[in-house]
C-alpha positions as CSV (number, residue, x, y, z in Angstrom):
1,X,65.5,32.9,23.5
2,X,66.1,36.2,22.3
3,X,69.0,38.0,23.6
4,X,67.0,41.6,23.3
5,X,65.6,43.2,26.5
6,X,62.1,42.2,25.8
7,X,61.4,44.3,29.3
8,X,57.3,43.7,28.6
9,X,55.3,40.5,29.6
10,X,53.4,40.6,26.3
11,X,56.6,40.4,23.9
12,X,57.1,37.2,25.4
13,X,56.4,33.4,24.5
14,X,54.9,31.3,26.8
15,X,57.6,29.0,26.4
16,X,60.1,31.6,27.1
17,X,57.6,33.4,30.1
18,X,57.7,29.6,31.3
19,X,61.9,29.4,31.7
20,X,61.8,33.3,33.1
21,X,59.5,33.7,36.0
22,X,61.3,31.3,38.1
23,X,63.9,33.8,38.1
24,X,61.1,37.0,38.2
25,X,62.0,38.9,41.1
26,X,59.3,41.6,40.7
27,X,56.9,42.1,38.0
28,X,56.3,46.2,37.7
29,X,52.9,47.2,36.4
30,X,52.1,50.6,35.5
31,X,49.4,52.1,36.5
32,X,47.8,56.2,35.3
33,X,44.8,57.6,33.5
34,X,43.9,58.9,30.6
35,X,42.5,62.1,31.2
36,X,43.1,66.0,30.5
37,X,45.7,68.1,31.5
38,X,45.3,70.9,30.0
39,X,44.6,72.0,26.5
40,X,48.3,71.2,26.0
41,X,49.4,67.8,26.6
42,X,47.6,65.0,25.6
43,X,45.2,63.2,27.6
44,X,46.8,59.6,27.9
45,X,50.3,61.7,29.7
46,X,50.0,59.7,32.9
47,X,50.0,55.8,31.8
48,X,52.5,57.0,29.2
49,X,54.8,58.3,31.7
50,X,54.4,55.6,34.3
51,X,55.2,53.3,31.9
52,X,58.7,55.0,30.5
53,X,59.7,54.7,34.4
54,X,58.6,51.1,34.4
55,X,60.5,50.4,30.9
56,X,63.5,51.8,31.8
57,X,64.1,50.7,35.2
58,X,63.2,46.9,34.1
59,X,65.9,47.6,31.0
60,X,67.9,48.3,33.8
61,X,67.1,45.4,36.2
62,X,66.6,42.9,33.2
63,X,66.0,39.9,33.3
64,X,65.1,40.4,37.0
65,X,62.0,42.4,36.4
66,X,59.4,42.3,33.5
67,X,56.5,45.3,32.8
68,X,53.4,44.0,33.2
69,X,51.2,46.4,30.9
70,X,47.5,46.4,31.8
71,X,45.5,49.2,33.0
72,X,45.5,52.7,31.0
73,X,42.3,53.7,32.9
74,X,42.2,54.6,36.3
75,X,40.5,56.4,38.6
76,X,39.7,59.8,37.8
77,X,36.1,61.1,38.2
78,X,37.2,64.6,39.3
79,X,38.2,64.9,35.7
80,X,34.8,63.9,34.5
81,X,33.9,67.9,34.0
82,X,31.4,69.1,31.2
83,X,34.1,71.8,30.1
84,X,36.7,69.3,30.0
85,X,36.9,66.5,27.1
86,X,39.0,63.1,27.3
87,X,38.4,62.0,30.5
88,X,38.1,58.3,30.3
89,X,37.4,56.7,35.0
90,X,36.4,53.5,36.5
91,X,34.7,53.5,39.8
92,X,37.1,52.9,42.6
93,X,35.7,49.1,43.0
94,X,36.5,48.3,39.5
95,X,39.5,49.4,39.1
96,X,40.3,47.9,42.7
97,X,39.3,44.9,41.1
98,X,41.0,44.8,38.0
99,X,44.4,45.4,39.6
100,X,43.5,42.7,41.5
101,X,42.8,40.0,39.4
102,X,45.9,40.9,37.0
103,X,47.8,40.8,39.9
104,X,46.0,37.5,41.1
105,X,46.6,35.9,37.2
106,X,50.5,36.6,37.9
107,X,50.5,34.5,41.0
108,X,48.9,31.5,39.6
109,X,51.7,31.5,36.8
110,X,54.4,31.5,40.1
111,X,54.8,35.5,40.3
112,X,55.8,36.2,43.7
113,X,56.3,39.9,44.2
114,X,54.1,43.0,42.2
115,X,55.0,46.8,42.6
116,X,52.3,49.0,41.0
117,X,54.1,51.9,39.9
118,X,51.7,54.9,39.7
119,X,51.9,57.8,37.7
120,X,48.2,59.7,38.1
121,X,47.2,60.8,41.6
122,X,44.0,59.8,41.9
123,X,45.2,56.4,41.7
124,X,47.4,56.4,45.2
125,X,45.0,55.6,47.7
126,X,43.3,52.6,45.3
127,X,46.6,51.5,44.6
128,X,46.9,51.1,48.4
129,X,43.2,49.8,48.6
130,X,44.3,47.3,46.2
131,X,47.7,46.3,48.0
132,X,45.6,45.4,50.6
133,X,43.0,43.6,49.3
134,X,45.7,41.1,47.2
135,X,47.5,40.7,49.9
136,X,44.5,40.2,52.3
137,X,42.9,37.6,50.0
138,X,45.9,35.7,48.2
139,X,48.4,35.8,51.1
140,X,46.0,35.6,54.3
141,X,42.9,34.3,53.9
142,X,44.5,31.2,51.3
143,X,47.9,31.1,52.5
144,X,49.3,32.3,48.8
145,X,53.5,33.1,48.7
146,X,53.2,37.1,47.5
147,X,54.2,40.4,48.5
148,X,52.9,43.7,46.7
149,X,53.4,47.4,47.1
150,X,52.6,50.3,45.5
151,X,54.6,53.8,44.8
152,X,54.0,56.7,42.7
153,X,57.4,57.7,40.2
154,X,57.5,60.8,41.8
155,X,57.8,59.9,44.8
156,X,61.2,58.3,43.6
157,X,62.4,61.9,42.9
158,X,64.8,63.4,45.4
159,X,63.6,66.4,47.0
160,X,66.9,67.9,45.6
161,X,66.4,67.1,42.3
162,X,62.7,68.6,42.0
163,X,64.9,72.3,43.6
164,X,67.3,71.7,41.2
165,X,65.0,71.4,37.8
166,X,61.8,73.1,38.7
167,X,61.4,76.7,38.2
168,X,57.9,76.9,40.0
169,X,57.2,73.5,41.0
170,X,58.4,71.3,43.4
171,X,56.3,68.3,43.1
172,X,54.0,66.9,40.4
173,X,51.5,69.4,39.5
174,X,48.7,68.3,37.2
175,X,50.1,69.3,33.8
176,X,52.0,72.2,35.0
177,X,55.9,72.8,34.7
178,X,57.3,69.3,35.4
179,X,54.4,66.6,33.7
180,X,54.5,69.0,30.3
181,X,58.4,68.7,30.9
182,X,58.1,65.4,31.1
183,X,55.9,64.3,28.5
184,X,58.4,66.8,26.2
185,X,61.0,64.4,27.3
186,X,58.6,60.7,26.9
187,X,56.5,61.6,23.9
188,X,56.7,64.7,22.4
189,X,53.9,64.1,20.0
190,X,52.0,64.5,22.4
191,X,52.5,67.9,23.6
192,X,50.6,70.9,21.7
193,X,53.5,73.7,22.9
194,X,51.4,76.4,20.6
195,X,48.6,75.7,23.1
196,X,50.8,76.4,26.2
197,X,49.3,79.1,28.7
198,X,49.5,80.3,32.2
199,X,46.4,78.8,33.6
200,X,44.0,81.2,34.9
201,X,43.8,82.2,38.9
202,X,41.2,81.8,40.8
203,X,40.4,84.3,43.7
204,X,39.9,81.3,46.2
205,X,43.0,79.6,45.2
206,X,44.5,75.9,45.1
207,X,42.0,72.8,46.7
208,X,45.9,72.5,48.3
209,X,45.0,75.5,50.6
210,X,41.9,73.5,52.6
211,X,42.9,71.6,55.0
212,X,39.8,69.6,55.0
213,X,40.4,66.8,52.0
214,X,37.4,68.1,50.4
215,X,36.0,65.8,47.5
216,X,36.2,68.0,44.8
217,X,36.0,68.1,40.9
218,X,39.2,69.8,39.3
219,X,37.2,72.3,37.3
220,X,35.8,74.3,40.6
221,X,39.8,75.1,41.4
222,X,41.7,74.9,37.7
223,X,39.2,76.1,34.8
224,X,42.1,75.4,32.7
225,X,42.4,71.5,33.3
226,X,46.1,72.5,34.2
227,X,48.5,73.9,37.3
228,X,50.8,76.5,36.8
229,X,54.4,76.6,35.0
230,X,53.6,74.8,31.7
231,X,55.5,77.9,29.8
232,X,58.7,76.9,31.8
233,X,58.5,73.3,30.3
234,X,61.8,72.0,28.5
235,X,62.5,68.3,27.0
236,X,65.4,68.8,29.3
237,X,64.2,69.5,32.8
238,X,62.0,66.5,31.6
239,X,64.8,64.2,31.1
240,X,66.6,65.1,34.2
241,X,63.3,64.4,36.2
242,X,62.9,61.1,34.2
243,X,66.4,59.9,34.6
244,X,66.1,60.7,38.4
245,X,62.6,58.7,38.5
246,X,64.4,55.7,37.1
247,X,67.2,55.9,39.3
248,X,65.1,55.9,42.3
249,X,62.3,53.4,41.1
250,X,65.3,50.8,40.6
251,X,66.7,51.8,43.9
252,X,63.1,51.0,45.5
253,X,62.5,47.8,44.0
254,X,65.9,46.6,45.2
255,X,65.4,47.6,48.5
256,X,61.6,45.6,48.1
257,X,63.2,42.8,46.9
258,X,65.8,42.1,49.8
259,X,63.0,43.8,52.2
260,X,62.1,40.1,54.8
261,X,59.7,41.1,57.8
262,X,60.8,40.2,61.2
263,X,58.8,37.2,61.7
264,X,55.7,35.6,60.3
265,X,52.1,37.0,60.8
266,X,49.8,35.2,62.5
267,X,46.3,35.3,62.1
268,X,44.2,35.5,65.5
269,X,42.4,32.3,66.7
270,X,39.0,32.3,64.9
C-alpha cells in the first residue's frame, strides 16, 4: 500500500480498505449544504469547509481515521427564498436517512465508531436526529457494536480564539466576518471579495433577538443572504480559525475514542 496519506475512503482499494478498517478507530464524515451566503462567497462554503476540518485532522490522526465523503446536501429550506439563488435542501427525513444508511454501509464493512462533523447549522439538530436513530436501530434494536456522535467545527473553536480573531463576530455567523474568512483561507476561488458589503439592517433586528425558536426563512431577517462583518474578512483570521478547528476536532475525537460508558444499557423487559 501506498505510503501517502490517502485521508479519504474513496482513494482507497478494497484490498487496501480491507487490511485498514480493522485498525479504523473513527470514520469522520462531513456533513454542510450547499446554499447561499451572500452575493459573496460561493454557495457550496459549508461542505467545503467541513470537509478541510475533516481532512486535516484525519492527516493528523492518519491511519487512525479515514474521511468518509458523502453528503454535500443538507438541510436547508430556510434558504429556499425566491430572492435568493443556489439553494440546493432535502427534507429533514431524507437526509436523516441518508446519513443513516451511509453510516449503516460502514458498519457492515466492520466500522465501529462515526463522528459527523458538521459545518451548516441547519444540519445540528438532524445530525442529532440521526445519532439517534443509528444508534437506536443498529446498536439496540439488533444488538450491532457502534457508537456515533455528531459536532459542528465550530464548536471545536475555543471561546478565546473566536475574541482573539474576530473583529465583530464571536461565533459562526452565516457568511459574515469568520465563514468569508474562512473560505478566503479553504478555497479562495470561491470568494467574490469585489462583491463584499455590509449587509443591510433591518429595523426588527436578528431572528437571534426572539426568544421563541420561531421557524423562519432567512430572507424575512437578512435580505442580503449574509450576517455582518464580511468587509473584515482576511485569509489570515481564516487560517487561525481553521488551524484552531483542527486542533480541537482532533482533540474531540480522541477524547470519543477512549470515551467507555459506565456500564452496559439495558433494554427494559418487553
Amino acid at each position: 500500500m501506498s505510503e501517502a496519506k490517502k485521508v479519504y475512503w474513496h482513494e482507497h482499494t478494497m484490498s487496501e480498505l480491507a487490511e485498514m478498517i480493522p485498525k479504523l478507530e473513527v470514520v469522520i464524515i462531513p456533513t454542510g449544504s450547499t446554499e447561499v451566503h451572500g452575493p459573496h462567497l460561493g454557495v457550496g462554503n459549508d461542505i467545503l469547509s467541513a470537509s478541510r476540518v475533516c481532512e486535516e485532522a484525519a492527516r493528523i490522526m492518519y491511519p487512525r481515521v479515514l474521511v468518509a465523503r458523502a453528503v454535500w446536501v443538507g438541510f436547508a429550506p430556510h434558504n429556499m427564498c425566491k430572492p435568493f439563488k443556489g439553494t440546493l435542501t432535502l427534507r429533514a427525513e431524507t437526509y436523516v436517512q441518508v446519513l443513516y444508511e451511509v453510516a449503516e454501509s460502514l458498519q457492515k464493512h466492520g466500522v465501529k465508531r462515526i463522528l459527523f462533523l458538521n459545518g451548516h447549522g441547519g444540519n445540528v439538530e438532524p445530525n442529532l436526529v440521526a445519532c439517534r436513530k443509528i444508534r437506536e436501530e443498529l446498536h439496540y434494536r439488533y444488538g450491532v457494536d457502534i457508537e456515533v456522535g455528531c459536532l459542528s467545527y465550530w464548536e471545536a473553536i475555543p471561546k478565546e480564539t473566536w475574541e482573539e480573531v474576530m473583529e465583530v463576530e464571536r461565533g459562526i455567523g452565516h457568511g459574515g466576518e469568520a465563514e468569508t474568512s474562512i473560505l478566503m483561507a479553504v478555497a479562495p476561488q470561491a470568494v467574490r471579495t469585489d462583491q463584499i458589503k455590509e449587509p443591510a439592517q433591518r429595523p426588527r433586528g436578528s431572528a437571534a433577538q426572539i426568544k421563541v425558536h420561531r421557524a423562519h426563512y432567512n430572507d424575512e431577517y437578512y435580505p442580503d443572504a449574509h450576517t455582518a462583518g464580511a468587509h473584515l474578512a482576511s485569509r489570515k483570521k481564516g487560517e487561525k480559525l481553521l488551524k484552531a478547528a483542527v486542533e480541537g476536532t482532533v482533540a474531540a475525537l480522541e477524547e470519543f475514542i477512549k470515551y467507555k460508558p459506565m456500564q452496559q444499557h439495558h433494554y427494559p423487559e418487553a
